[in-house]
C-alpha positions in Angstrom: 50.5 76.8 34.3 48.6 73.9 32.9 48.0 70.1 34.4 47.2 67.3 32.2 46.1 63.9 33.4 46.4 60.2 32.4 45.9 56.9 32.3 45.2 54.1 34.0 45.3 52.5 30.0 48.9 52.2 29.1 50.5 55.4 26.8 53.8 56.4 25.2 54.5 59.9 24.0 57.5 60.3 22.0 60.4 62.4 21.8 59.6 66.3 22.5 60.2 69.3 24.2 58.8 72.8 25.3 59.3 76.1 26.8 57.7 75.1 30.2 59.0 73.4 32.8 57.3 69.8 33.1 57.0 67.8 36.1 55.6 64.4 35.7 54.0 62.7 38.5 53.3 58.4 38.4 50.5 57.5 40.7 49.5 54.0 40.8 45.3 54.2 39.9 44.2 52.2 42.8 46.5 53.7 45.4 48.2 50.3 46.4 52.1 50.4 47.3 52.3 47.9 46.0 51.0 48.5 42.0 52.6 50.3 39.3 55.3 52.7 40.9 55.1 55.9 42.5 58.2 58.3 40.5 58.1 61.5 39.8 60.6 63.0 36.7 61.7 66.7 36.5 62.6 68.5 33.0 64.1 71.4 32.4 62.4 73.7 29.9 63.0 73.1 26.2 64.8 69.7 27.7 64.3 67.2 25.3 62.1 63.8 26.8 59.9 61.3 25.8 56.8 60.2 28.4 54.5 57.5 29.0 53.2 55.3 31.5 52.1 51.7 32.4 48.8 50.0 32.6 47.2 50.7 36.2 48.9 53.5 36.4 48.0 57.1 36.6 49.6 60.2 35.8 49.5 64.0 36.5 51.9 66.4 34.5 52.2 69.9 35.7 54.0 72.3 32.9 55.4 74.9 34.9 55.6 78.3 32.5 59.0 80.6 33.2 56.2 83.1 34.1 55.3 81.1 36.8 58.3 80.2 38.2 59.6 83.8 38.1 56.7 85.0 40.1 57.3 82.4 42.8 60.8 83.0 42.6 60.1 87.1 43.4 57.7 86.2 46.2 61.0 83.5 47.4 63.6 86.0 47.1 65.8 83.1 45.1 67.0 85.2 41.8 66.8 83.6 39.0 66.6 79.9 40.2 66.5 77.1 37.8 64.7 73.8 38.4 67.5 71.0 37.6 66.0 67.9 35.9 65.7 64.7 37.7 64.4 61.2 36.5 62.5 59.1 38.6 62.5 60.1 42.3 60.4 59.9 45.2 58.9 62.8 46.8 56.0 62.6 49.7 55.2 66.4 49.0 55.0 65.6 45.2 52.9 62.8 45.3 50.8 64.2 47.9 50.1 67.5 46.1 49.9 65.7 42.7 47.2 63.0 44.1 45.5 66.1 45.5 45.4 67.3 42.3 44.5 64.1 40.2 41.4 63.7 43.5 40.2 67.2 41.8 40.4 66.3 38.5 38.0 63.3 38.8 35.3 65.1 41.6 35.2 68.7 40.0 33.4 71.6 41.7 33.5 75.4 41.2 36.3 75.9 43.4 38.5 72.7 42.0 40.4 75.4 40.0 41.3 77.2 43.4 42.4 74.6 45.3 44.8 72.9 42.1 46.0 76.6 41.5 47.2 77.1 45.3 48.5 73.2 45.0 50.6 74.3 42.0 52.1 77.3 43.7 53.0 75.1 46.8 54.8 72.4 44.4 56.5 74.7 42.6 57.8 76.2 46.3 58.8 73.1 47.4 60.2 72.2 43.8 62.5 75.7 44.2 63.6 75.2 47.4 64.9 71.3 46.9 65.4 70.8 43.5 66.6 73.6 42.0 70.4 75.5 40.9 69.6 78.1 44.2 67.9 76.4 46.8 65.4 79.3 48.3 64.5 80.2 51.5 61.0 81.6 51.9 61.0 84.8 54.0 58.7 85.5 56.6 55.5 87.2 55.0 53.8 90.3 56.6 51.0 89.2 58.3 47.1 90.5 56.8 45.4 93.5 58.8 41.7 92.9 60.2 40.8 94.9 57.2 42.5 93.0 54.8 41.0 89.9 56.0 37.7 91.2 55.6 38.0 92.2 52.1 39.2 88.6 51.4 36.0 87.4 53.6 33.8 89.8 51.4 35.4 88.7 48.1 34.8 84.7 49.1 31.3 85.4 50.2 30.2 87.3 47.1 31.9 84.6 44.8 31.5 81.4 46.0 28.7 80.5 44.0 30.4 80.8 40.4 33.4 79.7 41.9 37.3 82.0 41.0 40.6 81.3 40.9 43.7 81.3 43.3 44.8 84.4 41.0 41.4 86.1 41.0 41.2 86.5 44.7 45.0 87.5 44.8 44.6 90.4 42.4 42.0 91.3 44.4 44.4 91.8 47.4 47.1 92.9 44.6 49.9 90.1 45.3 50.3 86.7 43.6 49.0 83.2 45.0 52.2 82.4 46.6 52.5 85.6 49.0 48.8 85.0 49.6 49.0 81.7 51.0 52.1 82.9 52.8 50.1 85.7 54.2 47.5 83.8 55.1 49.1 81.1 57.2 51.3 83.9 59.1 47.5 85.9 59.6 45.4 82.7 60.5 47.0 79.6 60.6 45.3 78.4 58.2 45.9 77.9 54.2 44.4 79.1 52.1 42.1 76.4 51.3 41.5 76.3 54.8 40.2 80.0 55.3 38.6 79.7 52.4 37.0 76.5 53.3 36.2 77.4 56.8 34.3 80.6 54.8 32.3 78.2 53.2 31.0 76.1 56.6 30.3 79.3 58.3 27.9 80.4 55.6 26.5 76.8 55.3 25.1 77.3 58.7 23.9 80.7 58.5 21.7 78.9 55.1 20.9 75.8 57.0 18.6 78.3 59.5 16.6 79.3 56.8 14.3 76.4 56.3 12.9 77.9 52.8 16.1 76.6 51.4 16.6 73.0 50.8 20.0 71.1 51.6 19.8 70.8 47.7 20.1 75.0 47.3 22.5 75.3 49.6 24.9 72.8 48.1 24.3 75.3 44.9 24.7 78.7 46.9 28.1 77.4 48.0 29.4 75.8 44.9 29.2 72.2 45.6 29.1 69.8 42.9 26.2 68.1 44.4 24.3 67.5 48.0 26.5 64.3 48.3 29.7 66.5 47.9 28.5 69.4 50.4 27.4 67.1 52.9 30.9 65.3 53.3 32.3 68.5 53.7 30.1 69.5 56.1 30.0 66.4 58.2 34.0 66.5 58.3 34.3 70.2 59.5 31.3 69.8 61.9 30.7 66.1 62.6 27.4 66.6 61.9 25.3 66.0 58.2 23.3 69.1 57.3 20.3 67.7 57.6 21.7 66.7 61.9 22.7 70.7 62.1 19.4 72.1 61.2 17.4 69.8 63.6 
């Protein structure tokens, strides 16, 4: 898997083709309806195609390897499903996951390559089950023990610093990203952004009652890109700033 990002100055690529699978994704750079045009185009792999995109306009491209779709196929239960190429459609989960994505991109932070990672798993689900030659139907996954989900509480805590990937904390738990996102939602409700997230605000305040550590070290500890960053996070789980909490 690979995403690559352009724009909003106006490009054309010419004529060429590869062994991925390549989703294309136009987002309009200031996020108006009504400038450039939202499309998305679907290619086949090796499928010859040309690219480019207007001025004002952004772009994500997602190159979807057969490895990748294969896995997500297994955890699907679809055989050996095919994406079918399609040319400049509309799709609220595309966009969404692509703007998501494209948000990442621009703000990075240790754990920017976690969240794309499970967004790219999600699109290529959602890509399988509507646009492809055997539409899948997602079983129902097998719910995490306690256990389990304190080996994945142990792994977050212990790496959130550094940051890791959607696949690192998979292997750990020996399944793929999909099935643990699928897992995850049947165990807790949440995604797994969400638990991982939620991981992140419960540590926050078990740092904000040390006053030795400044708002500044804590944003480090958990992987923030800055103290602007972790307070926005923290203020929309909590409702409160950091600085509020630990008064």
């Amino acid at each position: 898997m690979s995403v690559l990002y352009g724009g909003p100055q106006q490009a054309v690529l010419s004529e060429h083709a590869h062994a991925e699978a390549q989703l294309s994704v136009h987002l309009p750079a200031d996020r108006a309806p009504d400038r450039g045009s939202w499309r998305a185009s679907l290619y086949a792999s090796y499928q010859p195609h040309s690219g480019g995109w207007a001025e004002g306009v952004e772009v994500v491209v997602f190159h979807l390897s057969p490895g990748l779709l294969h896995e997500v196929c297994d955890d699907m239960s679809c055989g050996a499903a095919e994406l079918l190429p399609k040319r400049g459609f509309r799709d609220p989960v595309v966009e969404g996951l692509a703007a998501l994505c494209n948000s990442e991109h621009k703000h990075p932070h240790t754990l920017s390559t976690f969240h794309i990672e499970l967004a790219t798993h999600l699109l290529v689900q959602h890509l399988l089950r509507n646009y492809s030659s055997s539409p899948a139907v997602a079983e129902t996954p097998e719910a995490f023990s306690s256990r389990e989900l304190s080996r994945i509480s142990s792994f977050i805590e212990g790496n959130i610093q550094r940051g890791f990937s959607a696949g690192e904390l998979a292997a750990w738990m020996g399944t793929t990203p999909a099935r643990l996102s699928q897992r995850l939602r049947r165990s807790t409700g949440l995604s797994a952004w969400g638990f991982v997230q939620k991981h992140r605000i419960a540590m926050a305040k078990l740092l904000l009652r040390n006053h030795a550590l400044t708002i500044a070290d804590i944003s480090v500890r958990l992987g923030y890109f800055d103290q602007s960053h972790f307070t926005k996070a923290f203020r929309a789980a909590t409702g409160l700033t950091p600085g509020s909490f630990r008064e």
